[in-house]
C-alpha beads as a LAMMPS data file, in Angstrom:
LAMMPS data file: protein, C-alpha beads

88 atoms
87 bonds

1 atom types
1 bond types

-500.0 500.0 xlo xhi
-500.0 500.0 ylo yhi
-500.0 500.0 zlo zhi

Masses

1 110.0

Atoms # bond

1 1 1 -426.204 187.509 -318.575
2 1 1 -429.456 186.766 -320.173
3 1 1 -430.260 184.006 -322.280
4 1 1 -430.706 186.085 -325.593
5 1 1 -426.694 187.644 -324.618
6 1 1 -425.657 183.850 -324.082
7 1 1 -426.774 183.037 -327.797
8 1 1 -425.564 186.039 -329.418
9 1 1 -422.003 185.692 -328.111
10 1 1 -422.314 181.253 -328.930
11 1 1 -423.320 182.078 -332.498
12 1 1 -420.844 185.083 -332.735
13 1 1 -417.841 182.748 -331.472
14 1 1 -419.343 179.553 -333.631
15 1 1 -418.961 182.213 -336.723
16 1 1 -415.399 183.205 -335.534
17 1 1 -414.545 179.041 -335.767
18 1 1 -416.124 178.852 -339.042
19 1 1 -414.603 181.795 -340.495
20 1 1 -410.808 180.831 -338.929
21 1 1 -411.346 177.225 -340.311
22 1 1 -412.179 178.701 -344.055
23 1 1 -409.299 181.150 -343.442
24 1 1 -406.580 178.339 -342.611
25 1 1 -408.235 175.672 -344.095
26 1 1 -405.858 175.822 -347.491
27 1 1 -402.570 176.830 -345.316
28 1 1 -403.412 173.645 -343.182
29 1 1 -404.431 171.239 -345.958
30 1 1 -400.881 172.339 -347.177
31 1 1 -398.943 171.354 -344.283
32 1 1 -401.056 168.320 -344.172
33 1 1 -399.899 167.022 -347.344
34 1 1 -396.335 167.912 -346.845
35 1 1 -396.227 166.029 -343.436
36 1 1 -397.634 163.145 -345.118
37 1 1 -395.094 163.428 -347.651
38 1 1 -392.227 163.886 -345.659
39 1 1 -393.113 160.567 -343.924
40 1 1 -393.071 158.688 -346.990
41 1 1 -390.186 159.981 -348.128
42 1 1 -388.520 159.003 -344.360
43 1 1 -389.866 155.964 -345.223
44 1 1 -387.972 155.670 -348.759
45 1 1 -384.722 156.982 -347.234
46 1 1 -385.381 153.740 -344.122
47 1 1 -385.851 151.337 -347.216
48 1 1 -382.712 152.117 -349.189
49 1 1 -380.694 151.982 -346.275
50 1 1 -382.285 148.271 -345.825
51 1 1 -380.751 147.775 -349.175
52 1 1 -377.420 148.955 -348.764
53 1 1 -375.791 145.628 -349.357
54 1 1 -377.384 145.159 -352.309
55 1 1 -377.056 148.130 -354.106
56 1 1 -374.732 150.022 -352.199
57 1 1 -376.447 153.588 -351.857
58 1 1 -377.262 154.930 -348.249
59 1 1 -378.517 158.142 -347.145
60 1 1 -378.671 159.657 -343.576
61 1 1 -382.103 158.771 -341.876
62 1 1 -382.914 162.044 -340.936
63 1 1 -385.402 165.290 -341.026
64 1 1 -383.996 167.150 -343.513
65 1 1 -383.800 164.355 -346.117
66 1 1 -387.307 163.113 -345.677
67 1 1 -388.596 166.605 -345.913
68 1 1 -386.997 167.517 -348.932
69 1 1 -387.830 164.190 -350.621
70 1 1 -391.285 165.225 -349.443
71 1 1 -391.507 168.806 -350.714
72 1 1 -389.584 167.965 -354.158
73 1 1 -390.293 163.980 -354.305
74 1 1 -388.287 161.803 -356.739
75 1 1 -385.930 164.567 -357.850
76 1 1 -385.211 165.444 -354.202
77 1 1 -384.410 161.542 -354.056
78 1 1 -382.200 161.988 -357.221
79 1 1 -380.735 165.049 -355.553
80 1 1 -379.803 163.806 -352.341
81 1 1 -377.797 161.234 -353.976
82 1 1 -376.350 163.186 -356.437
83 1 1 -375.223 165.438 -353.460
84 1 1 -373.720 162.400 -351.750
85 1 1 -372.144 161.436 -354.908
86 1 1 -370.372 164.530 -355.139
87 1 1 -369.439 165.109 -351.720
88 1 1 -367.638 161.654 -351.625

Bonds

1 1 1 2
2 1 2 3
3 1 3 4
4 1 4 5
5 1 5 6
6 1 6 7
7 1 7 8
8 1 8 9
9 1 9 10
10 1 10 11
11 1 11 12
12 1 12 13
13 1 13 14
14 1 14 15
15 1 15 16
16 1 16 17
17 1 17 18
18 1 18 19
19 1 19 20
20 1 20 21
21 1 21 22
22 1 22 23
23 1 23 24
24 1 24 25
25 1 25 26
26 1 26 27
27 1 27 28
28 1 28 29
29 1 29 30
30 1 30 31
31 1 31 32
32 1 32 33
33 1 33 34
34 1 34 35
35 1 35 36
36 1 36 37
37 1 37 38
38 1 38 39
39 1 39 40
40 1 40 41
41 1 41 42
42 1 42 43
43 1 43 44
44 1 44 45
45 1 45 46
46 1 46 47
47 1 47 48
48 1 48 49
49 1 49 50
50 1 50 51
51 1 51 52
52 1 52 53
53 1 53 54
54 1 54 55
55 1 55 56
56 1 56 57
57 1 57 58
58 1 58 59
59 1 59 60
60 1 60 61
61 1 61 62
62 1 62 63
63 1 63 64
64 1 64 65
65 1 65 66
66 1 66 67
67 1 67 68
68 1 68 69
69 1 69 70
70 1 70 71
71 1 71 72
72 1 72 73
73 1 73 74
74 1 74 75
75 1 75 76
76 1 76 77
77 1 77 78
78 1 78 79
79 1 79 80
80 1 80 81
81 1 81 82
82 1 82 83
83 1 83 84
84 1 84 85
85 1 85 86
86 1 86 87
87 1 87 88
């Protein structure tokens, strides 16, 4: 392989990077911001149940409740309890 064929093929796979990172870039930034959500909302789920003496609500410290807190925020909060309201 030549020197010119070893530059064409780096610049054709450094334009395949670029164009995969514009293509995802929106898809990614997405799950970004929901993984970063979902870990505050595990972390509002972890406080309440620190306050469970106090003001007597608990939720399960799990997956599924952070991640809905994180994808719908403080009505996912209100939701969760108003599940657990219900449902005991």
């Amino acid at each position: 392989m030549s020197v010119v064929e070893k530059i064409a093929l780096g610049l054709t796979l450094l334009f395949l990077v670029v164009v995969c990172l514009r293509l995802f870039a929106a898809p990614l930034k997405l799950a970004l911001k929901v993984a970063f959500n979902s870990a505050l909302g595990f972390g509002a789920v972890w406080l309440l149940n620190l306050t469970t003496s106090v003001t007597g609500l608990s939720l399960g410290l799990n997956w599924f409740n952070a991640l809905l807190i994180g994808i719908l925020g403080l009505p996912g909060f209100g939701l969760l309890l108003l599940v657990q309201w219900v449902l005991t």
